[in-house]
C-alpha positions as CSV (number, residue, x, y, z in Angstrom):
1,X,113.5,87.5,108.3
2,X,111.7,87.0,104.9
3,X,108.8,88.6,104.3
4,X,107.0,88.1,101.3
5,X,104.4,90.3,99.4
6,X,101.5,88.7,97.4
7,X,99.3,90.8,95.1
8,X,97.9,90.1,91.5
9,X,97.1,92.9,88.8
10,X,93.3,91.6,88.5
11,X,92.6,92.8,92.1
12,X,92.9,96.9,91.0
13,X,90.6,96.2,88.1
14,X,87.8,95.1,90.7
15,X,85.5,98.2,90.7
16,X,82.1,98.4,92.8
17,X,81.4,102.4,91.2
18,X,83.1,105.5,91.8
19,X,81.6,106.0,95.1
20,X,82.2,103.0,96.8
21,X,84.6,102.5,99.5
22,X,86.5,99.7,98.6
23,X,88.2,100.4,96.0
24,X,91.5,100.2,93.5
25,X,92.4,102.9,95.0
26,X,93.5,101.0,98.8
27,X,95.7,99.1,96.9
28,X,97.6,101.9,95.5
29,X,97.6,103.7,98.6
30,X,99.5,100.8,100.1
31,X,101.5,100.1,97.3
32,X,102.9,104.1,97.3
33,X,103.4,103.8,101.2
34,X,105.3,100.7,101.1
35,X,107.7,102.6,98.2
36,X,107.8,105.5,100.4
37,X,109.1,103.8,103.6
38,X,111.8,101.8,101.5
39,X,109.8,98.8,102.2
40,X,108.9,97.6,99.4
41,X,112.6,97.2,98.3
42,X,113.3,94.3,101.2
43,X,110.1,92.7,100.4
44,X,109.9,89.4,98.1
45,X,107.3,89.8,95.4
46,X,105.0,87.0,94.2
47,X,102.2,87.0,91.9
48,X,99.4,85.5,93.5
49,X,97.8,82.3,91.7
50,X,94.2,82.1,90.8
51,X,92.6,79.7,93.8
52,X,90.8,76.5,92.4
53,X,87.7,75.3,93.0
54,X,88.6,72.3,95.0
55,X,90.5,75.3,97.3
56,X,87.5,77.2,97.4
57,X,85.3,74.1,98.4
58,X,87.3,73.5,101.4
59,X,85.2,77.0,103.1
60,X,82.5,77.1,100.5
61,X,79.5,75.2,99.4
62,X,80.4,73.9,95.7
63,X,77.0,75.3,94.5
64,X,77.6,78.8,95.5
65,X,81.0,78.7,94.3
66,X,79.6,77.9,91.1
67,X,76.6,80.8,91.3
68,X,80.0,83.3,91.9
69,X,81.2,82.1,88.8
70,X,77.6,82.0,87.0
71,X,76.9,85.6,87.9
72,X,80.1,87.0,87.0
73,X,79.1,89.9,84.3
74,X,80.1,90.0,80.8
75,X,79.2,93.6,80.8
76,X,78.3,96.7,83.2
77,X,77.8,95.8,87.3
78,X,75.9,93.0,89.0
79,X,75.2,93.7,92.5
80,X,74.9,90.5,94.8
81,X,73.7,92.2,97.8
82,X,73.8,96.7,97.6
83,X,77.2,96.4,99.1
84,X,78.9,93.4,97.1
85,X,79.4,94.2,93.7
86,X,80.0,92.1,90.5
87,X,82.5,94.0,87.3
88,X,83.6,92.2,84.5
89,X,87.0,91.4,86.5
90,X,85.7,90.9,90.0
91,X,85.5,87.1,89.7
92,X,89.5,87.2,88.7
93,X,90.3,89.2,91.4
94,X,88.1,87.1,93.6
95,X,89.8,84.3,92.3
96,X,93.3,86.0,92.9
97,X,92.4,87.0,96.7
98,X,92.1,83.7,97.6
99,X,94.7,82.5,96.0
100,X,97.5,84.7,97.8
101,X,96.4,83.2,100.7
102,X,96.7,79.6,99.6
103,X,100.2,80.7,98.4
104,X,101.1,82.6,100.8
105,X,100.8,79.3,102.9
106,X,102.6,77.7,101.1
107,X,105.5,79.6,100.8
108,X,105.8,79.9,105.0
109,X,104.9,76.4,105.3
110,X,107.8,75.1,102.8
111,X,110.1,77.5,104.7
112,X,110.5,80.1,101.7
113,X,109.3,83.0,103.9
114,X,108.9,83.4,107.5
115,X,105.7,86.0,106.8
116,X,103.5,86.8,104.0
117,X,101.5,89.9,103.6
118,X,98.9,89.4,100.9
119,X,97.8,92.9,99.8
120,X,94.9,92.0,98.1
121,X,91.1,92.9,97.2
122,X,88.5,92.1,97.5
123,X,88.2,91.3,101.2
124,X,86.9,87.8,102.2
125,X,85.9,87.5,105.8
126,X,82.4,88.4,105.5
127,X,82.2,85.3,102.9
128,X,80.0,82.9,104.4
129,X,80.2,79.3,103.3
130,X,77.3,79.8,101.1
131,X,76.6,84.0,101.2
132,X,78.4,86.8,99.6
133,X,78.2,90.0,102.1
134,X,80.1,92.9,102.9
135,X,82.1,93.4,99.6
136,X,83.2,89.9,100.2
137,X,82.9,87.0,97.8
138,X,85.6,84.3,98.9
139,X,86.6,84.1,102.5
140,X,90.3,84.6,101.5
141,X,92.2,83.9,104.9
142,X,89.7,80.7,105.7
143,X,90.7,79.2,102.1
144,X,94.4,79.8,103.5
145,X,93.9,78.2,106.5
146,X,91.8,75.4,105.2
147,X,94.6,74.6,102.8
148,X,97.0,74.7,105.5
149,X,95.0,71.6,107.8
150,X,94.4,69.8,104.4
151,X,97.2,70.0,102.3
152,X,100.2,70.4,104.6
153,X,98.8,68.5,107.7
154,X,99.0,71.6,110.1
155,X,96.5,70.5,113.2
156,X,96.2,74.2,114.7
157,X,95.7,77.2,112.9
158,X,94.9,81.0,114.8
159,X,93.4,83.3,112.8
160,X,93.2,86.8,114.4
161,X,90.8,89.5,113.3
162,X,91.1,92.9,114.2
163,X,88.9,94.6,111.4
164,X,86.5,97.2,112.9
165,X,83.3,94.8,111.5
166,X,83.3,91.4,113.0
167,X,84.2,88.4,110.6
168,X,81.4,86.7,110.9
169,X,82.0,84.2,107.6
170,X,85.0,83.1,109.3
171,X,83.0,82.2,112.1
172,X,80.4,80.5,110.0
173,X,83.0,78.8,108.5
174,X,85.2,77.5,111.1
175,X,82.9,78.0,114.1
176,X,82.6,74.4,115.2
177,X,86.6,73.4,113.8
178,X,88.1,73.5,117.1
179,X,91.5,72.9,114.6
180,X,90.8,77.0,114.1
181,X,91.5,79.5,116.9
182,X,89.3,82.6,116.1
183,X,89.6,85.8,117.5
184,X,88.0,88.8,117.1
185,X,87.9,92.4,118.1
186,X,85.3,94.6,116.4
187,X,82.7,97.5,117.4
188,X,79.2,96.7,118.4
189,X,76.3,97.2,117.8
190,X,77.6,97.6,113.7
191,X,77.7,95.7,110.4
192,X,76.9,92.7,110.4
193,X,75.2,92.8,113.4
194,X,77.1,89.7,115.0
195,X,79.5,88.3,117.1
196,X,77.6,88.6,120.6
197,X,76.1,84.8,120.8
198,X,77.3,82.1,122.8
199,X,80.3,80.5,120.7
200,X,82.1,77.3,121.2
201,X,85.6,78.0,123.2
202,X,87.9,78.2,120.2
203,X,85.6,81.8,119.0
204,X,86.8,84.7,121.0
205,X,84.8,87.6,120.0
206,X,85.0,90.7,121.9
207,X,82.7,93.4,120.9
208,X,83.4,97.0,121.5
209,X,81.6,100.5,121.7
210,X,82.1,103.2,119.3
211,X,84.4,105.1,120.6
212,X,86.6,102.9,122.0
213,X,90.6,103.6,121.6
214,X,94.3,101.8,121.7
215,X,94.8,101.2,125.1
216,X,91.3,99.3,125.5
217,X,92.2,97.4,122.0
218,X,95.7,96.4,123.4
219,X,93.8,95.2,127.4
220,X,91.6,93.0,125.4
221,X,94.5,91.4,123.3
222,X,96.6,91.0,126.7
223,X,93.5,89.8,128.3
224,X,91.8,87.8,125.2
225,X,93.6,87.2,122.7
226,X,97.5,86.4,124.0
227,X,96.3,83.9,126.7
228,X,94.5,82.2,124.6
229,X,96.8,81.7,122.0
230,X,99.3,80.6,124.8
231,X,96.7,77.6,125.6
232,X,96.5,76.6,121.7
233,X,100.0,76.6,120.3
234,X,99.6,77.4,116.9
235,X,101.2,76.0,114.6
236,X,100.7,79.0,112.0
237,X,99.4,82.4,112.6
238,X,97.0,84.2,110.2
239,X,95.3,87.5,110.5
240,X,92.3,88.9,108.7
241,X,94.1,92.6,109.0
242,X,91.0,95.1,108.6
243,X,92.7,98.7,109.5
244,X,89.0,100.3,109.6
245,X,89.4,100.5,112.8
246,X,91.8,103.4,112.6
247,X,90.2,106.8,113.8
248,X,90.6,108.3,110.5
249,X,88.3,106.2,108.8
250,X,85.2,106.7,108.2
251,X,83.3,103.8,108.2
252,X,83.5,103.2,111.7
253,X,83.8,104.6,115.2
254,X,86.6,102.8,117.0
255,X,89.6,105.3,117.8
256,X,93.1,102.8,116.9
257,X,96.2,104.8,115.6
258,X,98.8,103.2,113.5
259,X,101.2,102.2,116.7
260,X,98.7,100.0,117.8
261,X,98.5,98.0,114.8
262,X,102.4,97.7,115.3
263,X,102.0,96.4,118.8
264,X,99.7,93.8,118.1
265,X,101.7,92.2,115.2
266,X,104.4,92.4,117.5
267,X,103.0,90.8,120.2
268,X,101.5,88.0,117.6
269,X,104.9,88.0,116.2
270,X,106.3,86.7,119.8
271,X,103.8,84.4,120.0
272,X,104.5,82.8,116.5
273,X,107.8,82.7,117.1
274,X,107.1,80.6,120.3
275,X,104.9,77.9,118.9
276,X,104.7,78.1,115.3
277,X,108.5,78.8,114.0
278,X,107.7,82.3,113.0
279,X,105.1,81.8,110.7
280,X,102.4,84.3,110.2
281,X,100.4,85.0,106.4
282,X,98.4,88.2,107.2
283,X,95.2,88.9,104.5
284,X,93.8,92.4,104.0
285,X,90.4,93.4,104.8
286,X,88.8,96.5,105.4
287,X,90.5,100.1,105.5
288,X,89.2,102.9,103.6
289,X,90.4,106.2,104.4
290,X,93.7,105.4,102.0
291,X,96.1,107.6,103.4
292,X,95.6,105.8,107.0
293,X,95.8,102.6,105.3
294,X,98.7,103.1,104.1
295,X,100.7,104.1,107.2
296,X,99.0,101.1,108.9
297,X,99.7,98.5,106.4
298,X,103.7,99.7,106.4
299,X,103.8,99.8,110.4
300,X,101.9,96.3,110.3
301,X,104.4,94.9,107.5
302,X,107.2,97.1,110.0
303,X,106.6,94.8,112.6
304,X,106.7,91.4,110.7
305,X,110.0,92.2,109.5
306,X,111.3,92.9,113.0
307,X,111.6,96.5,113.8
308,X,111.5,97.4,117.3
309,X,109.3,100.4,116.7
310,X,106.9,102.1,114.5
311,X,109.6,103.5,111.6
312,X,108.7,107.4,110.6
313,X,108.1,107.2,106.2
């Protein structure tokens, strides 16, 4: 089992303001985790390319990847939206983000790793085809799974979201591709307010309560998520991996712990390894208390390398 880790320097120089959440700081907390649990040793490192335009325009409108680049600052901040925030090195990082994900792609798709993880920010699945929202700017794991139906003639790609917000640029992306199995676990009512309309079959959303733990998260994937991926075959497996939904965080109400993001990538792991030769490229998203983050990313990253249980750091 290869498992490959994607990252590029650019995305800790992305920096919204001391006070905001997503910050360089996840990245190091994973970073000092991974090192921590010995991880990081059996991984295989790539730098992650800078995605190009024509990747980009696969999810995106080309004039709003062109505003992206237009309003990238010289100098000092420009905010988008009060959330989504423009430094001098955010359209780099941006750029980077997006990239891992093509490459990560690649490099399961030409058989040079079974699984990628691409530990990069900033996030992406808030990215509409047209809006920057959420602290998102590209929709990183759609511009991997676009690349994958276009450049290496995959017909069926799952993407699987378990971020605590709903992904609803995915969605807006890919919402009427039946080529892209979407689903989606994420509390409700909460940012950004979607995910409850009627959707065409290949959209599972499942909305949740505050409050809601492990043992409801892991019904809904028996329930959901597993049969349906049973009825699609994929042939690769992404997943928009948001830990926010871990009850130390902050920024949401949902009560995961980190064995139950270790379960569900190793119940996606069976799957994948059923209909899709093992493949899986997993994208960060959200997770902002850091020291949870950390744990979770190394019990997620656990599981795609085939342990049989969450590993004690």
């Amino acid at each position: 089992m290869t498992v490959a880790l994607i990252s590029h320097p650019d995305c800790l120089l992305h920096d919204m303001g001391a006070l905001h959440p997503e910050s360089p700081a996840r990245l190091w907390a994973i970073n000092d985790q991974l090192i921590a649990s010995r991880l990081d040793a059996v991984l295989r490192h790539y730098q992650a390319p800078a995605a190009t335009r024509a990747q980009l325009e696969r999810v995106h409108d080309p004039e709003y990847v062109e505003s992206i680049f237009q309003s990238a600052p010289q100098h000092g901040l420009t905010a988008l939206d009060p959330d989504t925030i423009m430094n001098p090195h955010t359209l780099s990082a941006a750029l980077h983000a997006a990239g891992a994900a093509v490459h990560a792609v690649d490099l399961v798709l030409r058989g040079e790793a079974t699984a990628a993880f691409c530990s990069v920010r900033p996030p992406g699945h808030h990215a509409c085809r047209n809006r920057a929202m959420g602290f998102c700017f590209f929709n990183n794991v759609a511009a991997g799974a676009a690349h994958a139906l276009a450049a290496h003639g995959v017909e069926r790609v799952a993407i699987l979201d378990f971020d605590v917000h709903h992904g609803n640029g995915t969605e807006d992306i890919f919402g009427t591709d039946p080529r892209v199995l979407l689903c989606s676990t994420f509390q409700h009512p909460f940012y950004p307010y979607s995910g409850t309309a009627p959707a065409q079959p290949h959209i599972i959303n499942v909305p949740m309560a505050a409050g809601t733990g492990g043992a409801e998260f892991r019904r809904i994937v028996e329930t959901r998520w597993l049969p349906a991926l049973h009825n699609f075959k994929p042939q690769l497996v992404m997943f928009s991996a948001g830990f926010d939904a871990h009850r130390d965080d902050d920024l949401g109400q949902l009560l995961f712990d980190d064995a139950d993001y270790f379960w569900v990538t190793d119940q996606v792991k069976t799957i994948a390894g059923q209909y899709a030769h093992g493949r899986i490229v997993s994208v960060l998203e959200g997770g902002y208390d850091v020291n949870a983050l950390g744990r979770c990313v190394v019990a997620h990253v656990q599981a795609l390398l085939g342990a049989t249980q969450v590993e004690a750091i």
